[in-house]
C-alpha positions in Angstrom: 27.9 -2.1 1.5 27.6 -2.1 5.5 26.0 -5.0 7.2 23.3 -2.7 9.6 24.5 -4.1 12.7 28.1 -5.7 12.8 29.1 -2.4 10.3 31.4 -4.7 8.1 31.8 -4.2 4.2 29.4 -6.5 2.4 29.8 -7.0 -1.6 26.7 -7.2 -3.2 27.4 -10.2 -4.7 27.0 -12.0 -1.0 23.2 -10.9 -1.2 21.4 -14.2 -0.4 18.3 -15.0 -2.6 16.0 -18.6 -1.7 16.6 -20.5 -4.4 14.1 -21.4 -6.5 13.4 -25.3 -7.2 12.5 -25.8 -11.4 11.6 -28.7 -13.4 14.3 -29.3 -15.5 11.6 -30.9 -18.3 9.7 -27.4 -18.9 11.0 -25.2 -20.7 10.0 -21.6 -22.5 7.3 -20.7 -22.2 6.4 -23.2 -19.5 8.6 -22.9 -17.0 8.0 -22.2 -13.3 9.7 -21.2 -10.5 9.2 -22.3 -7.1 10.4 -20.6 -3.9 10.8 -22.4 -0.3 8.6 -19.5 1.0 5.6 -20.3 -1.3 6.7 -17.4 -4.5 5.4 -19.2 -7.3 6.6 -17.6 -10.8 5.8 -18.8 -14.1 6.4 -18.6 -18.0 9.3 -16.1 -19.9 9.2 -14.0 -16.5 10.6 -17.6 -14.8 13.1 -18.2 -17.8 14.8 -15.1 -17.2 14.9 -15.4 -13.3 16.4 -18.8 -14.1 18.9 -17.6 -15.9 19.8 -15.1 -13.6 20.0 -17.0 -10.8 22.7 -19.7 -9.7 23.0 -21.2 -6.7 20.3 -18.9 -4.7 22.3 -16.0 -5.6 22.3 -13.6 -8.5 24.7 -13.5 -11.4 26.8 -10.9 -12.8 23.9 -8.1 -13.5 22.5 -8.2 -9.9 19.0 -7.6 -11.4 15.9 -9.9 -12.2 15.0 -8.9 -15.8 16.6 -6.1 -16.1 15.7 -5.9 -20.0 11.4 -5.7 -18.2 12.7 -2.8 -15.7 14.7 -1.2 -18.3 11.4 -1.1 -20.6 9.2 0.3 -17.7 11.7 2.7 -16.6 12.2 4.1 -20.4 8.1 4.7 -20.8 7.6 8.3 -21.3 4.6 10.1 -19.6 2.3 9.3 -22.8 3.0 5.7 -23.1 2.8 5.5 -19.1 -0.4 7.2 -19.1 -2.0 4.5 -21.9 0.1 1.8 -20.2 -1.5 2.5 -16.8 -5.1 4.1 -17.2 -7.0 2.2 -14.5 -3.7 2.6 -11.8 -4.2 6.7 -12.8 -7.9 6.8 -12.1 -7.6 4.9 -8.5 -4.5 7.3 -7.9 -6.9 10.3 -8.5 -10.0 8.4 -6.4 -7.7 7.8 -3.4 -5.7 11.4 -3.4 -9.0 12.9 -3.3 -9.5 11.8 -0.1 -6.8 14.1 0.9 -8.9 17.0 -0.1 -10.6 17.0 3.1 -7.4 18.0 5.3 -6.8 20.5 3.1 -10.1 21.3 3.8 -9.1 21.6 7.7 -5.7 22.8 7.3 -7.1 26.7 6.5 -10.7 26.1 7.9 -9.7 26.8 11.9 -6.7 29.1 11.4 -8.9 31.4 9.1 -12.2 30.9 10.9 -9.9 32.9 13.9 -10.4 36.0 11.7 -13.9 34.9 11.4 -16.4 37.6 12.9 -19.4 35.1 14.0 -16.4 32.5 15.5 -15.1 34.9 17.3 -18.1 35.6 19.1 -19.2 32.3 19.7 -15.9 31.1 21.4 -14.0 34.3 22.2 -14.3 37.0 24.6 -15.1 40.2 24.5 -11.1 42.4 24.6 -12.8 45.9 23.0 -12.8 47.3 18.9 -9.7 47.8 17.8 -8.4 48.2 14.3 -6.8 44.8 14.5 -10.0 43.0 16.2 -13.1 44.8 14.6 -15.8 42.4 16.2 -14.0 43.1 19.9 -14.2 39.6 20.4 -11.1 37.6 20.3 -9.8 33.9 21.2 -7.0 33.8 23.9 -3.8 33.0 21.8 -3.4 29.5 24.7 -7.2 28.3 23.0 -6.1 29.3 19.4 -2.9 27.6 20.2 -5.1 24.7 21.5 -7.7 24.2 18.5 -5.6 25.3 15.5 -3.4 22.0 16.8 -5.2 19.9 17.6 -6.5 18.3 14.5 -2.0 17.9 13.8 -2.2 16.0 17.3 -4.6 13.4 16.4 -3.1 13.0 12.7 0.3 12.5 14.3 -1.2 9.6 16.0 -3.3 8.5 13.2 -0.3 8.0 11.2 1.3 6.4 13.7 -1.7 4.0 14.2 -1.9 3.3 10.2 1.7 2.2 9.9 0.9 -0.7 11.8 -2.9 -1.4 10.4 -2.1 -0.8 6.8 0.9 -3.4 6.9 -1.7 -5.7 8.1 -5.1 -4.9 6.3 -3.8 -3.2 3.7 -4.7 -0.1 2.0 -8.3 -0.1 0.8 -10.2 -1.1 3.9 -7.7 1.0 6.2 -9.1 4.4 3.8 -12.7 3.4 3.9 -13.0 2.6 7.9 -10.6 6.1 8.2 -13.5 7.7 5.8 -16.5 6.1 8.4 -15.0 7.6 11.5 -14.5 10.5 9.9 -18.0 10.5 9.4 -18.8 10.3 13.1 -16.6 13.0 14.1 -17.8 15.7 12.1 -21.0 15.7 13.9 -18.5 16.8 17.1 -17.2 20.0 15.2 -20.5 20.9 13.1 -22.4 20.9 16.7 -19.6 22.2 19.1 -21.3 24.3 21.8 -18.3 25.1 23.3 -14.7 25.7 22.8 -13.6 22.6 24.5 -15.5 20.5 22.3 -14.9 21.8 19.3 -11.2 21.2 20.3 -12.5 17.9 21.3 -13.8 17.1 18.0 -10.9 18.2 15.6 -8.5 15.6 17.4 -10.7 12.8 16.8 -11.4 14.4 13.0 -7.2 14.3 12.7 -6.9 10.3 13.3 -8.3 9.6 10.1 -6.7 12.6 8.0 -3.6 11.2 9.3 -4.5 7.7 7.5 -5.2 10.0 4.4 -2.4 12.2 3.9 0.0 8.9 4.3 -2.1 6.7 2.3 -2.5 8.5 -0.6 1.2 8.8 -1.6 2.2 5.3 -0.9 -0.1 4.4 -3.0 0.4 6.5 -6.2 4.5 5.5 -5.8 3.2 1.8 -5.6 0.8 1.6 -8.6 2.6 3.8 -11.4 5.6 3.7 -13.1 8.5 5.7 -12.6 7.9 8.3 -15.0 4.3 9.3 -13.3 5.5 8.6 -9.9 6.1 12.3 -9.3 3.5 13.8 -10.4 1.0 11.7 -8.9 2.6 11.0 -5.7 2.5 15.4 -5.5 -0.9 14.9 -6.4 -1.8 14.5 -3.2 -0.3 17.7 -2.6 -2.8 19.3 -5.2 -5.5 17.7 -3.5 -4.5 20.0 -0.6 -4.6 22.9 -2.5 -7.8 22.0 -4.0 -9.7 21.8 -0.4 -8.0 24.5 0.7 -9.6 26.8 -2.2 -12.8 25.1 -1.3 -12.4 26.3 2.0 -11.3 29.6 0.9 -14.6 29.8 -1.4 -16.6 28.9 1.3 -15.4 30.5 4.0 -16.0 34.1 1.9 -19.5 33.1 1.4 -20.3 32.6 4.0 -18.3 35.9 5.8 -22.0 37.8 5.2 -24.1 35.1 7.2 -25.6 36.0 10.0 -25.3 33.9 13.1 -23.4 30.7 14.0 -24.5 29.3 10.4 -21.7 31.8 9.2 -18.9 29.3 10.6 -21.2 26.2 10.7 -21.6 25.7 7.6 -18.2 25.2 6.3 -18.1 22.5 9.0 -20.9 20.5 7.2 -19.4 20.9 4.1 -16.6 17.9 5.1 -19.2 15.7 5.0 -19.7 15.9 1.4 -16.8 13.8 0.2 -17.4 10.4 2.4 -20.9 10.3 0.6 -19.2 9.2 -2.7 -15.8 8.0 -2.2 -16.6 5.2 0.4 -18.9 3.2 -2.2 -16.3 4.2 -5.4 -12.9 2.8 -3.2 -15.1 -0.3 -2.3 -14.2 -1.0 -5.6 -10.6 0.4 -5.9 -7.7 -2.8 -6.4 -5.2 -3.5 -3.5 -1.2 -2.3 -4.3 0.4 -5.3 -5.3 3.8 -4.2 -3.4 1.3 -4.9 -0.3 0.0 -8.2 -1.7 3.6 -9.8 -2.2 4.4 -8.5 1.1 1.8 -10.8 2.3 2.8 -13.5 -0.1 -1.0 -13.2 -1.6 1.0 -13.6 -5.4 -2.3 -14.5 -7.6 -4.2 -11.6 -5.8 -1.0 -9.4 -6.6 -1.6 -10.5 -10.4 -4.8 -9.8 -10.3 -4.6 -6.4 -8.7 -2.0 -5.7 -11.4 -4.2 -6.7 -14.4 -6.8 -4.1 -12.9 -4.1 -1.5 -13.3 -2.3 -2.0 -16.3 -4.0 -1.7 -19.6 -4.8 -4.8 -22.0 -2.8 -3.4 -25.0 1.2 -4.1 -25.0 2.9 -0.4 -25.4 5.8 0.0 -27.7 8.0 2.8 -27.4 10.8 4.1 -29.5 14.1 2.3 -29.3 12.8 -0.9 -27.8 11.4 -3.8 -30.0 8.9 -6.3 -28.5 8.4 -9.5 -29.4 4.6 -10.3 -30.5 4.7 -13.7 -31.3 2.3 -14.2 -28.4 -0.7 -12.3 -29.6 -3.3 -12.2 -26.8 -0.7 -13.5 -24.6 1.4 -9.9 -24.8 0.0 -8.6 -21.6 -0.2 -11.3 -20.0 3.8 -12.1 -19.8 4.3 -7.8 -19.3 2.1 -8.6 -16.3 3.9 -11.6 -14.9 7.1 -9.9 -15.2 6.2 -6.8 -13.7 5.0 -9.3 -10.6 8.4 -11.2 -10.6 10.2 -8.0 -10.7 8.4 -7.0 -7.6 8.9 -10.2 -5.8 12.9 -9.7 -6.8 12.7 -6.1 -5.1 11.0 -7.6 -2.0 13.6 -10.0 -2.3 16.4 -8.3 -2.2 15.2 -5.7 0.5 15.1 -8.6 2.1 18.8 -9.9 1.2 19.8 -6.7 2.9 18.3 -6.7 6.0 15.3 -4.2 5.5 12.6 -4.9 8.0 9.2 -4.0 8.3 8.9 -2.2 11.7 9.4 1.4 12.6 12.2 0.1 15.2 13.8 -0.6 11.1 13.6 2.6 9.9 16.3 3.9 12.3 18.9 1.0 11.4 22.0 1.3 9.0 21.7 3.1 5.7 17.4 3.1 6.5 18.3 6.1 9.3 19.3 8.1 6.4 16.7 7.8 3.9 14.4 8.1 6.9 16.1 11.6 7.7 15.7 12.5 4.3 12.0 11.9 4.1 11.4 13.7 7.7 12.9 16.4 6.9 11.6 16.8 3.5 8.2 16.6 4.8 8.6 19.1 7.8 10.4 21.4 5.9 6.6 22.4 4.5 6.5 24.1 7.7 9.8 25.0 8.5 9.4 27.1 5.2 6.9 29.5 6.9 3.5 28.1 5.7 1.9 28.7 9.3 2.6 32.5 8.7 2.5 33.2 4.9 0.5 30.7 4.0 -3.5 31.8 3.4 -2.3 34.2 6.2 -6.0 35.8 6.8 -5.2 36.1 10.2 -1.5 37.9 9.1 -3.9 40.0 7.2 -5.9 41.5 9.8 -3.3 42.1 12.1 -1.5 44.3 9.6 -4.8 46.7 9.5 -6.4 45.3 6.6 -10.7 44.7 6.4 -12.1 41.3 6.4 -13.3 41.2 3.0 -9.7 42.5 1.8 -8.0 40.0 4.3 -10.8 36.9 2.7 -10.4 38.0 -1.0 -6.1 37.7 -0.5 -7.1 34.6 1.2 -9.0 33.0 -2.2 -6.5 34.3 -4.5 -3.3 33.1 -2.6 -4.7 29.5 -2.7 -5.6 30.4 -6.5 -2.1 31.2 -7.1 -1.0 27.5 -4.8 -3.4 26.0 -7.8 -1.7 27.8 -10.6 2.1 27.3 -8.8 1.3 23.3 -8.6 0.4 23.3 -12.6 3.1 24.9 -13.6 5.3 22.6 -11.9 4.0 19.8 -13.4 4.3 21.4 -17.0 7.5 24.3 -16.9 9.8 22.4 -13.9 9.4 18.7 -13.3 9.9 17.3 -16.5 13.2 19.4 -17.0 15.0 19.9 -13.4 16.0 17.9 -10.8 14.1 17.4 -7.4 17.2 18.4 -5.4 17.6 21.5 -7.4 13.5 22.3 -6.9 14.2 22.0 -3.4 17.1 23.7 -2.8 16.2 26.6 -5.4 12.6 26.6 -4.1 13.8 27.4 0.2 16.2 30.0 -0.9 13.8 31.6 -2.5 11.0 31.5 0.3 13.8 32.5 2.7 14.7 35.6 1.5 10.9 36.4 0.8 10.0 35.7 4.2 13.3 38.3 5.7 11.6 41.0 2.7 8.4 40.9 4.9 10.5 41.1 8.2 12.2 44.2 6.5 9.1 46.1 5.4 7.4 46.1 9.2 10.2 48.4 9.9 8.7 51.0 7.6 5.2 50.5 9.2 6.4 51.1 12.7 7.7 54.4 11.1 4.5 54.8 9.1 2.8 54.1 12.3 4.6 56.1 14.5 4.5 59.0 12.0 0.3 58.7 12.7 0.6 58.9 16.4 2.8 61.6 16.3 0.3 63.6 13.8 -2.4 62.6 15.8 -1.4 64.0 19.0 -0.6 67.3 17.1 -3.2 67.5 15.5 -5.1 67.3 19.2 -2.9 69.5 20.7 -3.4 72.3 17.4 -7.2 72.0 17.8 -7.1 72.9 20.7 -4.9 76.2 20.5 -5.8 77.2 17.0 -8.8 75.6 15.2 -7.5 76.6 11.5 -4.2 75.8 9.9 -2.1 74.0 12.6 -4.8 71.6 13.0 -5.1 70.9 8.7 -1.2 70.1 9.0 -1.7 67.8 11.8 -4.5 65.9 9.7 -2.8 65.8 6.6 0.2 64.4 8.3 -2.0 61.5 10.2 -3.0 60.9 6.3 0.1 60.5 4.9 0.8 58.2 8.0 -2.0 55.6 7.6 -1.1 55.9 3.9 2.2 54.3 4.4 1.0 51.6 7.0 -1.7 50.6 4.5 1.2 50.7 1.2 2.9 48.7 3.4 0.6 46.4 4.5 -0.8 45.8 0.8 3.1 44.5 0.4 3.6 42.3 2.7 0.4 40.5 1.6 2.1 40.7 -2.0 5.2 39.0 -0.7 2.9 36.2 0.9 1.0 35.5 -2.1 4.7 35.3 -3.8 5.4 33.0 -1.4 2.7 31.2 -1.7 3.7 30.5 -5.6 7.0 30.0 -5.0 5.8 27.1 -2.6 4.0 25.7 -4.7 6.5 25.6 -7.5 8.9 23.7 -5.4 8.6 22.5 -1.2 5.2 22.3 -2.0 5.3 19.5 -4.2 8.2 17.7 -3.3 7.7 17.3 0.5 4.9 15.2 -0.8 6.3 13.2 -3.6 10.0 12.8 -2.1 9.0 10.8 1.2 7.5 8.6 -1.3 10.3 7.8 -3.3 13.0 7.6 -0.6 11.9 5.0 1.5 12.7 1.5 0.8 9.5 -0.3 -0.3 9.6 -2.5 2.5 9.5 0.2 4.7 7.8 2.8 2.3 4.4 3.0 4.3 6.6 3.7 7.6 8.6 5.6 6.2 6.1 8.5 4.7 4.4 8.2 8.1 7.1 8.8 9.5 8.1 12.1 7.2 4.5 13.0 7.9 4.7 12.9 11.6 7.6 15.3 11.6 6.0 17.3 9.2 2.7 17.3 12.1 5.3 17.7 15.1 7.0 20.9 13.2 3.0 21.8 12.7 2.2 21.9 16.3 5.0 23.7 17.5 4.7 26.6 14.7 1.0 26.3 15.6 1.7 27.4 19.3 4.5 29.8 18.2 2.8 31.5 16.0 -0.4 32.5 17.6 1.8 34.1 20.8 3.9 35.8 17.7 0.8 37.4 16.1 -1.9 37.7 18.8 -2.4 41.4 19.9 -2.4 40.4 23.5 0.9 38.5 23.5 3.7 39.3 21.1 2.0 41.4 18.0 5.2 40.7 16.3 3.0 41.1 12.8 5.6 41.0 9.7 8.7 40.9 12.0 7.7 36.9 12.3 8.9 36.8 8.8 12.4 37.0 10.2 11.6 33.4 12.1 9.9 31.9 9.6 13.2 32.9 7.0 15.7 31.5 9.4 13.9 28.0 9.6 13.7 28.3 5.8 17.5 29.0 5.8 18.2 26.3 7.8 16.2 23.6 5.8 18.1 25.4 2.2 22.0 24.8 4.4 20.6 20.9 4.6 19.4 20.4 1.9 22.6 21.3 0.4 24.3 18.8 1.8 22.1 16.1 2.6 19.3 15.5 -0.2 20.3 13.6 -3.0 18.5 13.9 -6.3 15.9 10.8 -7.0 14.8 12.0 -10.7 15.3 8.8 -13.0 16.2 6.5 -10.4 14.0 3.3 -9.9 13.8 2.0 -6.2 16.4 -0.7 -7.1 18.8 1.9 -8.1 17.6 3.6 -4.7 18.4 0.8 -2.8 22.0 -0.1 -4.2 22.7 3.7 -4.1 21.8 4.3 0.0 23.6 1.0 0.8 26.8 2.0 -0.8 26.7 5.1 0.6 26.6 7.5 -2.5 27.2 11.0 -1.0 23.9 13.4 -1.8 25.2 15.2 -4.3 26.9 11.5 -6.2 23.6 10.7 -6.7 22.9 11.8 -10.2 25.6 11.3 -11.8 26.4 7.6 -9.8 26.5 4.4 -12.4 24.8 1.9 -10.4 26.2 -0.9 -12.8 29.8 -0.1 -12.0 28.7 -0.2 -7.9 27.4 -3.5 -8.6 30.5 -4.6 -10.6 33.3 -3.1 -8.1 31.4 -5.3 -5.4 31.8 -8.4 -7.8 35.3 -7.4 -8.6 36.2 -7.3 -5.2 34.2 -10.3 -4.0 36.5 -12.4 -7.0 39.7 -10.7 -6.1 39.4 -11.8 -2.6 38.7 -15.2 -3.7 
C-alpha cells in the first residue's frame, strides 16, 4: 500500500501495532494483555491476540482472531437478529428520529401548492389554471424557504462531526431533539415569510445531527449481515414521515384558514415528546467508546447489545465448556476485535479530522460516499419526487395533485420493502446502484418526451378556441360545434398527458426506492473507515444537502409560471444528472456486499480497482505484501 503522504509502497506486513506487555505465568483462560496506551484485554480473546502478535507486529494472517470475525461475518440475518436483539431495537429508536426530516423534506415544497399558504405568504398574480387560488410565492422566496432547512442541516452536520467525536452519540441526539423543540415554535407561529424562513434554518441544525447519526450508528452496533438493512433504515424512516406528511397535509387541504398549513407544523412536535426520555436510556456505540479508550464502558455497552445466549450456526462448532461464561468470552472478543480495527486504522495513518478524509486512499472512499449520497438528488427527486407542485403545473386539481402525492410516497414505502425482501439479499450494491440510475434516467427523458405532445395538445386548444370565437361570431350553428369539439379533443390530450407524466413519477418514485434510495443511505455508511466513519457520512450528507440547495433554486425558476414554466421538459435535466451519476458509478463504485470493514480497509489501501472489488481475495493481498516484504529481506 501507499504511505498517504511520502506515496511510497508500504507492505502490510510493516503495519506497526504497540505491543502488548503479558505475564508470562497466566495462561488460558487468564491471560491479559496490556497496551502502552492503557487497552487492557483479557482471557481466550488475549490468548489469541498473543498468539498473533510478535514483536508489536502481526503474524502471518494480519488479523486479530480471525476465527471470532469469521464467525460474526458468517451469521445469517436470523441468527443476527437473535444474536443482536437489544442493538436492533436502539437502531429502530434512534432511526426514528430521522422521521422528522422526512417530515420536512415534502412539508414546504408541497405546502407551495397549498391554497391557505399561498395566501398567507404569497401575492396575489390572478386565477389561472396553473394557480387556482391566484396567489403565488415569487419563485426567489420559494427558492429561499424550500432551502433553507438544507442550509442549516449542512451546517448541522458539519457542527456534529466535531461534537459527536467528542460527546458521543446519545447526548449529541437528545440536545439536537431539545433544540429542535425550541425551533418549531419559530415555524408553527411564523407571521411572516421571513420568519418562517428564519425558523426552518434553525429547525435544519438538528436534522442535520439526525440524518448523520442515525446511520453511523446502525453500521456500528450490528453485524455485517444487518448492516444494510438497518443502516437504509434510516432511509425508511424518511419515507415514513414523508407519508405522514402526505396524510396530513391532505387532511388538512379542506381546513379553513391558516390552521390548514399550521397544523402540520405542530405535528413535528410529536416525536421529541417520547424519544428524548426512551434514548436517555439507549447504550453508547462501542466503536465510539474505544476511540475514547473508555474499554470497560465499551464492554458494557456491548453486553447491552448483544443477547445472553451463545448463537451456533451451521458449519461452525463452538466450544461450551464455559457454560455461563459463553457470552461473556463472544463479548470480550468482539471488544478486542474492535480495538485491533482501531488499531490498525491507526497503523495506517487514518486520522480523525475532516482535514483526513481528503488524504491518500481516505479521498477516495470519501468520493465514493459524496457522491453516493448526492446522487439522491442528482437522480431527480426535487422534480419527480412527491412532485405536488409538478402536479399542478401540468393542469391537474389539488385533490388529484394531493391524492398522487399520498400514493407516490405509498409506493417509496412499498419500493423500500421490497428491497429488503426481492433485491438485497440476492444482488450486489453496485449493481442496485448502477441498475437503479439507468433506470430513473431514462424515466425522467420519457417525461421530457411526453411535454412535447402537450404543447401540441395545448396548442391544438388555442387554435380551436380562437375558431371556435371567430365561428360564433359569423355563424352561431355548426362552425361553432366543430370549434368546441376540437377545443375538447385538445384539453383531452393535455389532461392524457398529464395523467402520464404523473405515472412516470410515481414509477420513478418506486424505482428509487428499490435502489438510490436505499443505498445512498446505507453506502456512506459502509465506506468510510471507522475512524473516520462519523466524518465521513457527514460528509456524503453535506454533498447530498449542497446538491439539495442548488436543485432547490433550479428548480423552482424551472417550474414557476412567472420564470421558466419548463413543466415536464425539466425531466430532460433531471435525466442528464441521473446519466451522469449511472457513467460514475460505472467506473468508480466498488461493490461492499460481504465485505467487513477490515476487508474494506486492506482493499482501499491496495488500491483494488471498483469493479476488483468482489471478486478481490483479501488473504492473497495480505500474503503478496508478506511475500514481498521476505523477498526483500
Amino acid at each position: 500500500m501507499k504511505d498517504r503522504l511520502s506515496g511510497e509502497n508500504i507492505p502490510l506486513a510493516d503495519l506497526s501495532f504497540p505491543a502488548p506487555v503479558h505475564d508470562e505465568a497466566d495462561h488460558d483462560p487468564k491471560t491479559s494483555l496490556d497496551y502502552g496506551d492503557g487497552t487492557h484485554i483479557e482471557n481466550d480473546d488475549a490468548v489469541h491476540l498473543l498468539h498473533n502478535t510478535h514483536d508489536g507486529k502481526p503474524e502471518d494472517d494480519g488479523t486479530l482472531d480471525e476465527g471470532h470475525l469469521d464467525d460474526e461475518n458468517k451469521l445469517t440475518v436470523r441468527e443476527s437478529i437473535r444474536a443482536y436483539p437489544m442493538a436492533i431495537f436502539w437502531c429502530l429508536a434512534v432511526s426514528m428520529c430521522v422521521i422528522m426530516e422526512g417530515y420536512d423534506a415534502i412539508l414546504v415544497s408541497n405546502l407551495f401548492a397549498f391554497p391557505s399558504f399561498q395566501r398567507k405568504y404569497g401575492t396575489f398574480v390572478g386565477v389561472t389554471e396553473q394557480t387556482q387560488s391566484g396567489y403565488q410565492l415569487s419563485p426567489a422566496w420559494m427558492a429561499a424557504v424550500g432551502n433553507a432547512s438544507g442550509v442549516g442541516a449542512f451546517f448541522g452536520t458539519l457542527l456534529n462531526g466535531h461534537v459527536v467525536s467528542r460527546y458521543g452519540q446519545k447526548r449529541v441526539l437528545i440536545g439536537s431533539l431539545v433544540l429542535l423543540s425550541s425551533f418549531i415554535f419559530l415555524t408553527f407561529f411564523a407571521p411572516t415569510i421571513e420568519v418562517l424562513f428564519l425558523g426552518q434554518i434553525l429547525c435544519g441544525f438538528p436534522w442535520g445531527v439526525f440524518a448523520t447519526t442515525a446511520p453511523a450508528y446502525a453500521s456500528e452496533v450490528l453485524p455485517m449481515s444487518l448492516r444494510v438493512y438497518f443502516t437504509s433504515w434510516t432511509n425508511m424512516c424518511f419515507i415514513i414521515g414523508q407519508l405522514l406528511a402526505a396524510g396530513v397535509l391532505r387532511a388538512c387541504l379542506g381546513l379553513n384558514g391558516e390552521w390548514g398549513f399550521r397544523l402540520p407544523f405542530a405535528g413535528q412536535w410529536v416525536w421529541p415528546i417520547f424519544l428524548i426520555p426512551l434514548l436517555c436510556f439507549a447504550p453508547e456505540s462501542p466503536w465510539h467508546l474505544v476511540r475514547q479508550r473508555r474499554y470497560d464502558e465499551a464492554e458494557r455497552s456491548l453486553r447491552r447489545l448483544r443477547s445472553s445466549h451463545r448463537i451456533n450456526h451451521e458449519g461452525n462448532h463452538h466450544d461450551n465448556r464455559h457454560g455461563e461464561n459463553d457470552s461473556d468470552a463472544v463479548i470480550k472478543k468482539t471488544l478486542a476485535s474492535i480495538i485491533h480495527t482501531n488499531k490498525l486504522e491507526e497503523s495506517l495513518s487514518v486520522g480523525t479530522s475532516y482535514a483526513d478524509c481528503f488524504r491518500g486512499f481516505e479521498l477516495r472512499r470519501t468520493e465514493i460516499a459524496c457522491v453516493c449520497f448526492a446522487g439522491q438528488i442528482l437522480a431527480g427527486s426535487s422534480f419527480a419526487y412527491n412532485a405536488s407542485y409538478f402536479f399542478e403545473q401540468v393542469g391537474l386539481s389539488p385533490k388529484t395533485t394531493y391524492t398522487l402525492n399520498l400514493a407516490g410516497t405509498g409506493l417509496a414505502l412499498a419500493g423500500t420493502v421490497m428491497n429488503w425482501i426481492c433485491v438485497m439479499p440476492y444482488v450486489g450494491r453496485r449493481t442496485i446502484y448502477i441498475g437503479g440510475m439507468l433506470a430513473m434516467s431514462l424515466e425522467l427523458f420519457a417525461v421530457g418526451v411526453l411535454n412535447f405532445f402537450a404543447d401540441a395538445g395545448t396548442n391544438t386548444t388555442a387554435s380551436a378556441a380562437a375558431t371556435f370565437s371567430a365561428n360564433a361570431s359569423a355563424d352561431a350553428g355548426a362552425g361553432a360545434g366543430a370549434g368546441a369539439n376540437a377545443a375538447a379533443s385538445g384539453v383531452s390530450r393535455v389532461s392524457v398527458v398529464s395523467l402520464l407524466q404523473a405515472s412516470l413519477t410515481l414509477i420513478w418514485t418506486l424505482t428509487f426506492q428499490l435502489s438510490v434510495g436505499q443505498l445512498g443511505w446505507s453506502l456512506p455508511a459502509e465506506i468510510g473507515s471507522t475512524r473516520l466513519r462519523q466524518k465521513t457520512i457527514c460528509l456524503a450528507r453535506n454533498a447530498y444537502y449542497i446538491a439539495s440547495v442548488v436543485a432547490g433554486i433550479v428548480q423552482p425558476y424551472l417550474m414557476n409560471p412567472e420564470a421558466l414554466n419548463a413543466r415536464g421538459y425539466a425531466g430532460f435535466v433531471w435525466g442528464t444528472t441521473a446519466w451522469w451519476v449511472f457513467m460514475w458509478a460505472l467506473r468508480r463504485l466498488p461493490e461492499t456486499k460481504g465485505r467487513s470493514f477490515e476487508e474494506l480497509d486492506v482493499l482501499f489501501a491496495k488500491g483494488v480497482p471498483a469493479v476488483g472489488f468482489e471478486s478481490a481475495d483479501v488473504g492473497a493481498l495480505q500474503e503478496e505484501d508478506h511475500e514481498d516484504e521476505y523477498n526483500r529481506e
